[in-house]
Structures are given as structure tokens and as C-alpha cells.
KEKE-3310 file (N, C-alpha, C; in steps of 0.2 Angstrom, whole numbers, plus 5000, padded with zeros to 4 digits):
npx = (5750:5764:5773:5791:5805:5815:5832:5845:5856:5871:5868:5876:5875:5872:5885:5890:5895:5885:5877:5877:5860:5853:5845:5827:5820:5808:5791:5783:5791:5798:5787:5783:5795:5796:5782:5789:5798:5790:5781:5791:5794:5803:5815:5822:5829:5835:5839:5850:5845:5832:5837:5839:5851:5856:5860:5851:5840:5826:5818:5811:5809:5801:5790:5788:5784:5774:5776:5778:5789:5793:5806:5815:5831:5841:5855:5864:5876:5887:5892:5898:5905:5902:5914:5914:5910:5897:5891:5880:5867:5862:5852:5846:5838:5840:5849:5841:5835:5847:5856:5871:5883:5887:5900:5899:5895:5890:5882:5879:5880:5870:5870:5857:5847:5830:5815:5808:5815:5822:5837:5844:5850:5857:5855:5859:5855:5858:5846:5842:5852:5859:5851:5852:5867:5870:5862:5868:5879:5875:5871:5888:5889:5892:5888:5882:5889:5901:5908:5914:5924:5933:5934:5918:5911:5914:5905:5895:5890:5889:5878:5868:5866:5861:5848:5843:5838)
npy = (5365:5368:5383:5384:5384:5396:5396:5405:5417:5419:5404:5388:5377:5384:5387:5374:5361:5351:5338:5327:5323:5308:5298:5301:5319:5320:5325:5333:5340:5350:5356:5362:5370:5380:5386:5392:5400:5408:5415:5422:5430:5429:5422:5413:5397:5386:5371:5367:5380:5377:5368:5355:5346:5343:5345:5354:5366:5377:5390:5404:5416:5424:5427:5439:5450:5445:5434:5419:5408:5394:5384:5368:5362:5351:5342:5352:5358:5371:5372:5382:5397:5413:5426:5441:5450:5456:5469:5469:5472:5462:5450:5439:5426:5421:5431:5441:5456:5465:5472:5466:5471:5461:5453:5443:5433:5434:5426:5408:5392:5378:5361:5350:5341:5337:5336:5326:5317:5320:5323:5342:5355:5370:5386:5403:5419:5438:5440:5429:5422:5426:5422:5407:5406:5409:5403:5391:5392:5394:5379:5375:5380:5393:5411:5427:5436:5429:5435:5444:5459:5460:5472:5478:5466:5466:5478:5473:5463:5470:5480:5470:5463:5475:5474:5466:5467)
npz = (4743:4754:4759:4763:4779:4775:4775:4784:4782:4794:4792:4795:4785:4775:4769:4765:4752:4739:4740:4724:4716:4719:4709:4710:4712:4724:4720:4724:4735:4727:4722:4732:4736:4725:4729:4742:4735:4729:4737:4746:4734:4730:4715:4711:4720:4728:4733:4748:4753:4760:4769:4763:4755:4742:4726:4716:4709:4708:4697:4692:4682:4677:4681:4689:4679:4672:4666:4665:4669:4675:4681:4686:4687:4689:4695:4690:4678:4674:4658:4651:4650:4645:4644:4645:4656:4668:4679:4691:4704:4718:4727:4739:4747:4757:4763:4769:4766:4760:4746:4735:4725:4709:4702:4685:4674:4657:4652:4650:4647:4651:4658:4663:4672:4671:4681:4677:4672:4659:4650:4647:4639:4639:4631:4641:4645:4649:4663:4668:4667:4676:4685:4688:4687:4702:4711:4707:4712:4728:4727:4728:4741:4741:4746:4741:4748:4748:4735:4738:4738:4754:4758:4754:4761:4772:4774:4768:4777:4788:4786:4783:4797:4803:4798:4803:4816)
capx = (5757:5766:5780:5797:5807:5822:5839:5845:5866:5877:5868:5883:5873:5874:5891:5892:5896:5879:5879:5873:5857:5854:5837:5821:5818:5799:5788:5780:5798:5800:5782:5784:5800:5790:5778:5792:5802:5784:5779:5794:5795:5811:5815:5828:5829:5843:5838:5852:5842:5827:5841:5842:5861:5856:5864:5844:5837:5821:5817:5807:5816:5796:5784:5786:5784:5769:5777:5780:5792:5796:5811:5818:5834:5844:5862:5865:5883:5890:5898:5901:5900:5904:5919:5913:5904:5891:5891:5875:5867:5859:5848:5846:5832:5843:5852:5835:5836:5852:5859:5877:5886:5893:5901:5895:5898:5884:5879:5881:5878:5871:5867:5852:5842:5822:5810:5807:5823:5824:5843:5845:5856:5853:5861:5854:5859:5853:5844:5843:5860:5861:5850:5856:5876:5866:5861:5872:5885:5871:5875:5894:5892:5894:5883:5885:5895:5909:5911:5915:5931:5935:5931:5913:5910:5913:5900:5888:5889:5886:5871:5863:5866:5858:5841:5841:5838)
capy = (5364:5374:5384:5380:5389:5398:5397:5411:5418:5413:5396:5382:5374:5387:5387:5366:5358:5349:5332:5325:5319:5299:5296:5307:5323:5321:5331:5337:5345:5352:5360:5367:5375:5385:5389:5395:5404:5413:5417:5427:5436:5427:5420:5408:5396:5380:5365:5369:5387:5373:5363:5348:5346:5340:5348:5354:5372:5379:5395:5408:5422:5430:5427:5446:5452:5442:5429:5415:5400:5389:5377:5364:5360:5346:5341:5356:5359:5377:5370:5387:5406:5420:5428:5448:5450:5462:5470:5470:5471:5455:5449:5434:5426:5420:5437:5445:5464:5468:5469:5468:5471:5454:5454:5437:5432:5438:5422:5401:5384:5372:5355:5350:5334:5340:5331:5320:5314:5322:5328:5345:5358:5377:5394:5405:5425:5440:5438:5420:5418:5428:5417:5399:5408:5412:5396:5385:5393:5390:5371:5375:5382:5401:5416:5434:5437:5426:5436:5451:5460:5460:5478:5476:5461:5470:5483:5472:5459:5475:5482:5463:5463:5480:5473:5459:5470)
capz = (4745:4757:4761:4770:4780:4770:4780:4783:4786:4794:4795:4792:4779:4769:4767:4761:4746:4741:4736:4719:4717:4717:4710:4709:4718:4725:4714:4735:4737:4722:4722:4741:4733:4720:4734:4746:4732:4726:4743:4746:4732:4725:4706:4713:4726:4729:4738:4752:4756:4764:4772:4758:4755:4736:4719:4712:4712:4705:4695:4686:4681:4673:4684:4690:4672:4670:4660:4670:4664:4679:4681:4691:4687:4694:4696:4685:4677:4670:4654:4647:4653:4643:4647:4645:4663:4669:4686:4694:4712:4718:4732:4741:4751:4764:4765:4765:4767:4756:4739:4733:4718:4709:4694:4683:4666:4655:4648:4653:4645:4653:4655:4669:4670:4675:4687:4674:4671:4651:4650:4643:4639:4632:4633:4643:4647:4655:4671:4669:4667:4684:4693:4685:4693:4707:4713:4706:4718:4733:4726:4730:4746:4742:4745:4737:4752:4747:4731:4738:4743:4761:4762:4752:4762:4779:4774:4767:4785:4794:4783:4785:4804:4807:4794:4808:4822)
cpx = (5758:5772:5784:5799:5814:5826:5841:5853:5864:5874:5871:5881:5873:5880:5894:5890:5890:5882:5875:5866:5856:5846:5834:5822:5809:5796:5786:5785:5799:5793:5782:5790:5800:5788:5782:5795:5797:5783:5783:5797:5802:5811:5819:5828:5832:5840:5842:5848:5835:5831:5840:5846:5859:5858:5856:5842:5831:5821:5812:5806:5807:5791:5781:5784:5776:5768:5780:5784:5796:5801:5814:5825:5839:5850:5864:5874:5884:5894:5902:5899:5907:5909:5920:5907:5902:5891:5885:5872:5861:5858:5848:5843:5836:5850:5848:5837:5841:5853:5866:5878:5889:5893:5898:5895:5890:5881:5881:5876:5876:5867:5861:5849:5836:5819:5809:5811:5826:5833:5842:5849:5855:5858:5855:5858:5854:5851:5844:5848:5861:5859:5853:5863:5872:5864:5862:5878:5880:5874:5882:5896:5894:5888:5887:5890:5900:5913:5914:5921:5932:5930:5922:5910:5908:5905:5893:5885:5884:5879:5866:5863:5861:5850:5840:5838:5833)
cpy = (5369:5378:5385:5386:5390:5398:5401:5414:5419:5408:5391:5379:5378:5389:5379:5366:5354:5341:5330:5322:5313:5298:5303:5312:5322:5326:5337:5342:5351:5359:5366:5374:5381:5387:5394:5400:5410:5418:5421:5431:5437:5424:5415:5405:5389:5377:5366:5376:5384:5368:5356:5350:5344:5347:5351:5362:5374:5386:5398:5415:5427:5431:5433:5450:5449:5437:5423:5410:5398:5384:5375:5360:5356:5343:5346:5357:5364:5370:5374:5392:5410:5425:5437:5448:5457:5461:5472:5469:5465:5455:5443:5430:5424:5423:5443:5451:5467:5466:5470:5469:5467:5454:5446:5438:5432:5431:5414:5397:5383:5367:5351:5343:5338:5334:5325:5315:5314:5325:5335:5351:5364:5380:5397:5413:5431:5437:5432:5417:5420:5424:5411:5401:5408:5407:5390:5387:5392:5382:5369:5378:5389:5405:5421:5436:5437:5429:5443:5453:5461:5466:5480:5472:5463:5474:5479:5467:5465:5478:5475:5465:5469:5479:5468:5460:5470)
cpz = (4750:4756:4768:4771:4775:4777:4779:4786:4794:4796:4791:4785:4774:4765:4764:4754:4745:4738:4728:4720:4713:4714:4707:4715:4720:4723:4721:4736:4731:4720:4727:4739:4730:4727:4739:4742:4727:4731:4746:4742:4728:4716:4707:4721:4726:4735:4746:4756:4760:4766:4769:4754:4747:4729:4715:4713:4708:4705:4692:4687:4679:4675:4687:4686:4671:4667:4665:4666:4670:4676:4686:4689:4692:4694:4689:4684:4673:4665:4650:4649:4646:4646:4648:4651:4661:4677:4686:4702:4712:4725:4734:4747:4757:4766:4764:4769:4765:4752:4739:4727:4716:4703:4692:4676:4662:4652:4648:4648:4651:4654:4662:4666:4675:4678:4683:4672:4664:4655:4644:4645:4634:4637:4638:4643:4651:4661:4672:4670:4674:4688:4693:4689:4699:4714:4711:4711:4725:4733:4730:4736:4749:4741:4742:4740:4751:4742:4731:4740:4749:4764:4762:4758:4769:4781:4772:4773:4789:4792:4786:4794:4807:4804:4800:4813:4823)
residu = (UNK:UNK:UNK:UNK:UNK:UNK:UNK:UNK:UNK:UNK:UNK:UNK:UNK:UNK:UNK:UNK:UNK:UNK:UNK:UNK:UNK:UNK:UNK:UNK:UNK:UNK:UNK:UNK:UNK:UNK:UNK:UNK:UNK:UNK:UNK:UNK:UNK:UNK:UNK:UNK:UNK:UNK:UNK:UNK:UNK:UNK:UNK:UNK:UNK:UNK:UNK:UNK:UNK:UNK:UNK:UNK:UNK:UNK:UNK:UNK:UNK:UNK:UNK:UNK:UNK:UNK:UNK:UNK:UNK:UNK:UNK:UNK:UNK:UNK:UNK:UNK:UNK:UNK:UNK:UNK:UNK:UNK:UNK:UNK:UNK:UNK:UNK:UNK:UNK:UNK:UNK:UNK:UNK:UNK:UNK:UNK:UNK:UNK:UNK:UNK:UNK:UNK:UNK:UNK:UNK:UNK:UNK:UNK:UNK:UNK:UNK:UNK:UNK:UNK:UNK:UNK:UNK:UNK:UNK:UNK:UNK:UNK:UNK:UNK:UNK:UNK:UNK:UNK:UNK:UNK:UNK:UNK:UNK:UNK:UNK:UNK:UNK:UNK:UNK:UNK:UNK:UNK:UNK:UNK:UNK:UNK:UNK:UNK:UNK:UNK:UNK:UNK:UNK:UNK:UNK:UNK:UNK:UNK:UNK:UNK:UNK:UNK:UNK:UNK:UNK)
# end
């Protein structure tokens, strides 16, 4: 397989609403996604961040551990977060060269249908809950960016812009 290019801020698609997906994703796309979000070094990567507008993102939170446990979920839906957050600093492949601090609810339901078309539905927390929020907000259009205060927000645009150079 190969890998794609990541999008990368301010590109306009990163800021869209994705749409559902109708159907199957192609296992080809789905494989190449893994490939791209191995290859640089990420645990998370949202259909939108290789410019396909569809609701699916692929993960795996252990692979750098040595535990690997792949997933593809697809039109995924928060049904439940835990209301005692954790502030942690996060990265994002297409805001590569900085972290922010984003608070984020320590622990999510949710209900996913996988490439095979099983419905399912588990808790998740820790890290996985971070990337699951992570790139289910990709799906909706927002980066880490969006979570920030004005004045954070300023400081982390200008740190990325100067990574650009």
C-alpha cells in the first residue's frame, strides 16, 4: 500500500463537516490510512486529513508500546463522555510541529460500525478516549486550534507558522 498526503492548516477542508458514510469504505483506503498514519508517526488519522469529506477515522493507540490494536471506525457517534476531564497536551499530524493543552473528558461510549459492517459499541478511556475525541472532532470540522482561548490560540498559530519556515 502506500501513503497519502496529510492536509495540512489552514487547509479549508479541515475546517468541514464530513458527511456520513453511504456504503463501504474501500479496504485500499482504509489500508493506505494505516500506512499514512504509521509512516508519520501518528495513533490517529480522520478521513478528512487525506481529503475524503466522509465521517470514518482509523486508529492505534499501542503500536508505539509494542502492542498494536488497530481500528477503523466508521460513522462513529460519542454517546457518552465522562464528565471529570483531563488536561493534556496533543499533537496533530496536520498541525505538525506543535502541541497544545486540550482539556477532554477522561472517558467516551461509543457506537462505530467497522469495515465489515459489525455494529459496535464499548467504553473506551485514557489515551484512546483522547484520540476517539481527537478525531471524531476532525469528522466535525475542528482542529486542536478551535479548542483554545483566543490568547492560547494566537500563541499556538504563531509557534506553527514559525515550524513552517
Amino acid at each position: 500500500m502506500s501513503a497519502l498526503p496529510i492536509l495540512t492548516w489552514p487547509d479549508p477542508r479541515l475546517s468541514q463537516k464530513c458527511e456520513p458514510v453511504a456504503g463501504e469504505v474501500p479496504q485500499d483506503l482504509i489500508r493506505d490510512m494505516f500506512d499514512t498514519m504509521y509512516a508519520a508517526q501518528g495513533r490517529g488519522l480522520a478521513a478528512p486529513q487525506v481529503g475524503v469529506m466522509r465521517r470514518f477515522f482509523v486508529m492505534d493507540c499501542g503500536w508505539k508500546q509494542g502492542e498494536p490494536a488497530p481500528m477503523a471506525m466508521i460513522n462513529p457517534v460519542i454517546m457518552a463522555a465522562e464528565r471529570v476531564p483531563e488536561v493534556m497536551e496533543e499533537g496533530c499530524l496536520s498541525i505538525p510541529g506543535i502541541m497544545v493543552v486540550v482539556e477532554r473528558p477522561k472517558a467516551v461510549t461509543v457506537q462505530w460500525t467497522a469495515p465489515e459492517g459489525d455494529i459496535h459499541m464499548a467504553d473506551f478511556d485514557g489515551f484512546e478516549a483522547r484520540c476517539i475525541q481527537h478525531e471524531f472532532d476532525h469528522l466535525n470540522g475542528v482542529v486542536t486550534l478551535d479548542l483554545l482561548d483566543a490568547d492560547a490560540r494566537r500563541a499556538a498559530e504563531a509557534e506553527y507558522m514559525e515550524t513552517q519556515r
